[in-house]
C-alpha positions, -999 to +999 in steps of 0.1 A: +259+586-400+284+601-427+320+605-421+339+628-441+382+623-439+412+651-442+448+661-436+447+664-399+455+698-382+473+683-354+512+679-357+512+643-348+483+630-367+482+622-403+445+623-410+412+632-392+380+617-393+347+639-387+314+617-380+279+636-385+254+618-372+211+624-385+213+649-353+241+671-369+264+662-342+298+658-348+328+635-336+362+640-351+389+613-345+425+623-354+446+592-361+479+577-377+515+589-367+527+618-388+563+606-406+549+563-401+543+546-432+516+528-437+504+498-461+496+530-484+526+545-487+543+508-493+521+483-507+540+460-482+514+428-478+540+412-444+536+447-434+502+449-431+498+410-417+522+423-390+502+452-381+467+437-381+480+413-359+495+435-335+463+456-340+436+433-340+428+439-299+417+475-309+390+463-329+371+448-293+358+482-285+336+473-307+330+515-321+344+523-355+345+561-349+379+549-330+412+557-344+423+519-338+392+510-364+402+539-387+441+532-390+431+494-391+409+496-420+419+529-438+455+531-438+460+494-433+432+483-453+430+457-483+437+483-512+469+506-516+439+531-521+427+554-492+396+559-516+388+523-521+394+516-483+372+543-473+347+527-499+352+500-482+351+511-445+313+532-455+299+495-467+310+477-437+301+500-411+269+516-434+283+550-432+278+578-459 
């Protein structure tokens, strides 16, 4: 499966997410609140603890295509980087 992420089009979302699995099917997932700030935007390491914690419940469904998995691990991820989390997130789940 390779995932490719962008600006989202939706006015509420920050990014999107489009999954392509060996079928050319697609799934996109919009996710973050436009106008939030995120670990990214602050470097903020309490932050982050904070949400995780608060956060951690959506990671029992368990499917990575969800925004709860995408806004846990790319925007609230280990690095200030959406590049290196995104590195990160493809090794983990063994995206493309």
């Amino acid at each position: 499966m390779k995932i490719d992420i962008s600006k989202s089009d939706r006015s509420d979302k920050k990014l999107k997410a489009v999954f392509t699995d060996n079928n050319n099917k697609t799934k996109t997932t919009h996710f973050g609140l436009k106008g939030s700030t995120t670990y990214l935007d602050t470097g903020d390491k309490e932050l982050r603890k904070n949400y995780r914690a608060r956060h951690q419940k959506d990671l029992k469904t368990n499917d990575p295509t969800r925004a709860g998995y995408l806004s846990y691990y790319l925007l609230w991820g280990d690095s200030t980087s959406l590049n290196e989390n995104l590195k990160d997130y493809k090794k983990r789940f063994n995206l493309k």
